[in-house]
N, CA, C and O of each residue as an XYZ file, in Angstrom:
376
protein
N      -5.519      2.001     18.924
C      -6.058      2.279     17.617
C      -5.796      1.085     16.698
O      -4.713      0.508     16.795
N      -6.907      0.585     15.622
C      -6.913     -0.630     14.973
C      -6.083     -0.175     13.745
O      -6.559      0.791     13.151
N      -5.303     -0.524     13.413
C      -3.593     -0.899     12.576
C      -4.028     -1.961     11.249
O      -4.788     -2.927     11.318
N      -3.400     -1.526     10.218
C      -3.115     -2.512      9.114
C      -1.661     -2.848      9.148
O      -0.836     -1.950      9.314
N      -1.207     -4.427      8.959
C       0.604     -4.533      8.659
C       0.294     -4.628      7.090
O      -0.382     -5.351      6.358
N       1.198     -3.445      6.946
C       2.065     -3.568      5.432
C       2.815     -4.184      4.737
O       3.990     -3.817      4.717
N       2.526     -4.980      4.175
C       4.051     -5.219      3.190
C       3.791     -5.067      1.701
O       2.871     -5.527      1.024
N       4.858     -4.284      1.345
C       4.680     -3.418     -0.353
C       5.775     -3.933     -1.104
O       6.648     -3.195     -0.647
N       6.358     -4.649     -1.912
C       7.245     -5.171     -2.722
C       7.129     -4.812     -3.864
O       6.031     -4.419     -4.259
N       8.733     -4.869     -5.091
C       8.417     -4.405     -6.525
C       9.303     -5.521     -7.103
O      10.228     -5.704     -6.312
N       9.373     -6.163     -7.933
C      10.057     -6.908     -8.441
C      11.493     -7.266     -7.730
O      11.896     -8.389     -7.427
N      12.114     -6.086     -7.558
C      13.386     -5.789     -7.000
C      13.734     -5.986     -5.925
O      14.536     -6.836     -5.539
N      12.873     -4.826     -5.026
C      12.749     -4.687     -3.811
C      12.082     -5.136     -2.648
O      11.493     -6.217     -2.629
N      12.158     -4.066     -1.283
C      10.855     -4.410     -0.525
C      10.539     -2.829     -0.759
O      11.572     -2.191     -0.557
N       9.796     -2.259     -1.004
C       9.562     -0.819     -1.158
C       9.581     -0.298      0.513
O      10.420      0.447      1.020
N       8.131     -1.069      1.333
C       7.793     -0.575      2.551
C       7.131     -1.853      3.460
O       6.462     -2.783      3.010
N       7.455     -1.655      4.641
C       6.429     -2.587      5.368
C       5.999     -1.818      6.719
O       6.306     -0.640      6.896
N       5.495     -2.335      7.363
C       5.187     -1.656      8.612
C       3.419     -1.299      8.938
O       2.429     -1.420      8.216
N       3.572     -0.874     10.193
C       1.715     -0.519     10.615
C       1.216      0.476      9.801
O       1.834      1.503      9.522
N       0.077      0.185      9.401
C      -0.472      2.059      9.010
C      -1.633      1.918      9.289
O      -2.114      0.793      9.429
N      -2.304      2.972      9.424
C      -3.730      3.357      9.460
C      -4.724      3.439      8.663
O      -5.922      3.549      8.921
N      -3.963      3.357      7.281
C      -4.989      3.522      5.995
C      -3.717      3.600      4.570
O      -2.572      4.051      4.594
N      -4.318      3.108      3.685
C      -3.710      2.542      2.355
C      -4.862      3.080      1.356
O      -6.063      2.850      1.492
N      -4.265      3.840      0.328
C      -5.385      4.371     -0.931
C      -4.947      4.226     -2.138
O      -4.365      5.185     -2.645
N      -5.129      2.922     -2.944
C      -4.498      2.949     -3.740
C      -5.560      2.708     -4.986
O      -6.650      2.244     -4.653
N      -5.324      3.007     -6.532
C      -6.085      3.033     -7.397
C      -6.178      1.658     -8.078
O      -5.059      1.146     -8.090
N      -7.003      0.965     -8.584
C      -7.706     -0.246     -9.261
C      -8.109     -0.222    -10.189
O      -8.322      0.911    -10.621
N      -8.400     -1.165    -10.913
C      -8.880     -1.214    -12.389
C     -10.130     -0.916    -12.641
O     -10.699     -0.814    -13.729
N     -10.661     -0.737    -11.213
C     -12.057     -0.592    -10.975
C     -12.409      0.840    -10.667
O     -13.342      1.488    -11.141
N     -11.478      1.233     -9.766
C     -11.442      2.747     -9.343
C     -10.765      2.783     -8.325
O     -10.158      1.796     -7.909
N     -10.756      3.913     -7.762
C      -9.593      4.097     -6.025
C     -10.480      3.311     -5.451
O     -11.635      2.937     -5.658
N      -9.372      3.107     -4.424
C      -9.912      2.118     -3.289
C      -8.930      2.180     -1.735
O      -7.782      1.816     -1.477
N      -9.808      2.698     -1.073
C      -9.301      3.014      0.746
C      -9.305      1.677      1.234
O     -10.184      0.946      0.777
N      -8.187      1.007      2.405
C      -8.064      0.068      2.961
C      -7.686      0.764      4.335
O      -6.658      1.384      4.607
N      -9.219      0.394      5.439
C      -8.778      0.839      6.882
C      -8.849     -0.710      7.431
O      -8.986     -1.783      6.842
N      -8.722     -0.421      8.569
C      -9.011     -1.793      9.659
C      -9.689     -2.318      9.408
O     -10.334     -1.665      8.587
N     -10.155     -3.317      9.556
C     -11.503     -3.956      9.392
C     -11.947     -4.479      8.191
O     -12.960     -5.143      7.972
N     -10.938     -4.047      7.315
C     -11.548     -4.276      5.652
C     -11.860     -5.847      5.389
O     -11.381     -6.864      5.890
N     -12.738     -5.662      4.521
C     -13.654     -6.941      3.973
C     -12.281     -8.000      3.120
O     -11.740     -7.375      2.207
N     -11.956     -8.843      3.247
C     -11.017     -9.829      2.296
C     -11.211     -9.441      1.025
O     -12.360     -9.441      0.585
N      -9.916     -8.967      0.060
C     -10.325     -8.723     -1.558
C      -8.917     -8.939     -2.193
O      -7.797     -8.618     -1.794
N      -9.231     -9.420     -3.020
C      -7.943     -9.203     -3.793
C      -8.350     -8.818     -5.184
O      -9.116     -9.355     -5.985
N      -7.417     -7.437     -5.255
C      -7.536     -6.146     -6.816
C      -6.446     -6.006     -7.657
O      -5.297     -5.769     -7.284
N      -6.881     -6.180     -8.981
C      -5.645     -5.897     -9.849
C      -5.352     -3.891     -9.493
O      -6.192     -2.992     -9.442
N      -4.112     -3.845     -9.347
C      -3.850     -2.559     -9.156
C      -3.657     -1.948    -10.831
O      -3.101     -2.638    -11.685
N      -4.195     -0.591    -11.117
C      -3.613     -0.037    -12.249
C      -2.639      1.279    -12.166
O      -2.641      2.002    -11.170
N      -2.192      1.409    -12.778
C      -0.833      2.833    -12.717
C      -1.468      3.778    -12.353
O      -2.438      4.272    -12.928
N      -0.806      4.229    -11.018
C      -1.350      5.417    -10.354
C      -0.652      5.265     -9.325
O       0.319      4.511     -9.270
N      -1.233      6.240     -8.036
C      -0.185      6.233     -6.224
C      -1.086      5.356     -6.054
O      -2.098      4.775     -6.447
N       0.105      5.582     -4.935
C      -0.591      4.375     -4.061
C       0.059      5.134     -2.597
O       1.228      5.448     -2.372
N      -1.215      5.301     -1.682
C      -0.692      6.365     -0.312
C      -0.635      5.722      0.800
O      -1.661      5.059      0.954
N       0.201      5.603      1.762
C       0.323      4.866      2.831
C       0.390      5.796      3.621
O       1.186      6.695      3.349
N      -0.372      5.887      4.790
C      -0.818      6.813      5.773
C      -0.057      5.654      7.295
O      -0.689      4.926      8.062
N       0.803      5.803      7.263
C       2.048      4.704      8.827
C       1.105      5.280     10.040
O       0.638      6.415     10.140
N       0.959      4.138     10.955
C       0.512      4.025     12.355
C       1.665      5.033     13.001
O       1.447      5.016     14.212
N       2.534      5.702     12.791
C       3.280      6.732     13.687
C       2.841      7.933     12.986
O       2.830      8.178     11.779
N       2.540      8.518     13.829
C       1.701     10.262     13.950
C       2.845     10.936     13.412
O       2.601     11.730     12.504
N       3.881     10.818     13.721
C       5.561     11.635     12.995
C       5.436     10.957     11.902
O       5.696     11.863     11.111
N       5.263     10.180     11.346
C       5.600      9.798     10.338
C       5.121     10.133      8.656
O       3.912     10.069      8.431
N       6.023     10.471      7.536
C       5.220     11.259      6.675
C       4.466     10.347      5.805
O       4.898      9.197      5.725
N       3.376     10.671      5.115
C       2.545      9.624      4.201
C       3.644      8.387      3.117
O       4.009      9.264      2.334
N       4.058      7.637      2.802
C       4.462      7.284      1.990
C       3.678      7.319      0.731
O       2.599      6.739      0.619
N       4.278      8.060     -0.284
C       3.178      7.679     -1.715
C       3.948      7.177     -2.959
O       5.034      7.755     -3.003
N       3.817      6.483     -3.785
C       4.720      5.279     -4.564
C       3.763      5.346     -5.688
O       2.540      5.297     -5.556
N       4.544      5.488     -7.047
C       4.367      5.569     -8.168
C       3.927      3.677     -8.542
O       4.707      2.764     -8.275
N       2.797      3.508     -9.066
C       3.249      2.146     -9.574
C       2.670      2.168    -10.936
O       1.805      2.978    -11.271
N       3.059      1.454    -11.547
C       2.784      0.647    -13.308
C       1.433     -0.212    -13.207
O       0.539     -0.153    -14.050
N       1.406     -1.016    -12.060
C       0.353     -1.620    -11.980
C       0.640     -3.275    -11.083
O       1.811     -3.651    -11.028
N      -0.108     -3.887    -10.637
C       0.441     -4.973     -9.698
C      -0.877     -5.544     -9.155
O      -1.675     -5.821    -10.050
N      -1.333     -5.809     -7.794
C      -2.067     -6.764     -7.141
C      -1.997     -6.184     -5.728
O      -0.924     -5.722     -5.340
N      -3.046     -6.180     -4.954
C      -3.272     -5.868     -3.757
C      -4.253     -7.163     -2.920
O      -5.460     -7.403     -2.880
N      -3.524     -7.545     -2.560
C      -4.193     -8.250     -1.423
C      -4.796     -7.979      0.347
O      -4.001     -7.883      1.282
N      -6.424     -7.883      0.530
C      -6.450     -7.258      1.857
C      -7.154     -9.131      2.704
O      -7.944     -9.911      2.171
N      -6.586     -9.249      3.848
C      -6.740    -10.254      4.864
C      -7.018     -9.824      6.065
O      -7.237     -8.618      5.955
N      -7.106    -10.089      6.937
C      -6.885    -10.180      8.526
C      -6.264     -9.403      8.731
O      -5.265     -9.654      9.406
N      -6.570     -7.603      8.127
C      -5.713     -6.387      8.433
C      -4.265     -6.403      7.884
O      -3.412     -5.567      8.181
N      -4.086     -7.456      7.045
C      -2.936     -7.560      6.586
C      -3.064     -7.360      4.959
O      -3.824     -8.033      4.264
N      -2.245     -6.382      4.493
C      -2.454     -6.002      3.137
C      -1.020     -6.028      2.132
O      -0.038     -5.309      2.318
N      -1.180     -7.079      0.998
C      -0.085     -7.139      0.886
C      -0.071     -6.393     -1.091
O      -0.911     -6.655     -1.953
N       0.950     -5.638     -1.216
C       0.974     -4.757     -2.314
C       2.570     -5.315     -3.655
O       3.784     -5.128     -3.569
N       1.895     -5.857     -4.496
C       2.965     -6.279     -5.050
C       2.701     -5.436     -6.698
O       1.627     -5.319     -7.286
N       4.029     -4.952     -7.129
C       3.624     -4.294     -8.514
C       5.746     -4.311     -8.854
O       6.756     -4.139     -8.171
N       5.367     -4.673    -10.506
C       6.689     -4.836    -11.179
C       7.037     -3.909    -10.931
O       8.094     -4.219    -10.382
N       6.956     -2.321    -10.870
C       7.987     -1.342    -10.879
C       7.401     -0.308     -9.943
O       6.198     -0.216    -10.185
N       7.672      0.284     -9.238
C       7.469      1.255     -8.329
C       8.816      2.527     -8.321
O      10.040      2.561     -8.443
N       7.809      3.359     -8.121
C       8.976      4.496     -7.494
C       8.427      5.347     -6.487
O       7.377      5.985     -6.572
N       9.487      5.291     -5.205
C       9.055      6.457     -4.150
C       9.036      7.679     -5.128
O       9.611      7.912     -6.191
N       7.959      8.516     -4.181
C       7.887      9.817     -4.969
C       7.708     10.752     -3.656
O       7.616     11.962     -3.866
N       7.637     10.159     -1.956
C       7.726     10.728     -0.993
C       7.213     10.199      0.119
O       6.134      9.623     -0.013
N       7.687     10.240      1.157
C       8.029      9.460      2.606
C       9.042      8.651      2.243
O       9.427      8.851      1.091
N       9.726      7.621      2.969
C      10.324      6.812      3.299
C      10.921      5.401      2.880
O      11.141      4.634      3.818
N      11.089      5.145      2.144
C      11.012      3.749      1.474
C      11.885      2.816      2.596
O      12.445      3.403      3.522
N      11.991      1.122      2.458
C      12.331      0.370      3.483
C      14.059      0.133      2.164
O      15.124     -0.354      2.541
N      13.893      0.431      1.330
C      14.997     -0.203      0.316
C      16.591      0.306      0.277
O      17.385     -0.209     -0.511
């Protein structure tokens, strides 16, 4: 199954990294789904979740409060940076 690598950072921290299957996080523009395959973009993020759906089937959604930040999508590689975050459920790496 085709995989995104994660990496989610907050000023502070590393919030999360790892495989997932899908990333939904909200934009200045509107929500926005990141599966495999996604087109190259980079989005100002605005305050809202942000849902991480992990490549392990056990594993629970991660969803993270943010203020607002930057999302970068590449070569299945998506990288999530925002000044303040808070887990609000799954797992954090911190």
């Amino acid at each position: 199954m085709p995989q995104l690598q994660v990496e989610f950072v907050s000023a502070d921290r590393k919030i999360w990294s790892g495989p997932a299957v899908r990333v939904i996080v909200r934009t200045v523009d509107g929500e926005m789904g990141v599966l495999p395959g996604h087109s190259p973009i980079l989005a100002l993020m605005a305050a809202g979740p942000v849902r991480i759906r992990p490549a392990d089937k056990d594993a629970e959604t991660v969803e993270v409060q943010v203020d607002g930040g930057f999302l970068s999508v590449e070569h299945d590689r998506v990288t999530l940076v925002s000044d303040s975050a808070t887990v609000l459920s799954g797992t954090s790496v911190a």
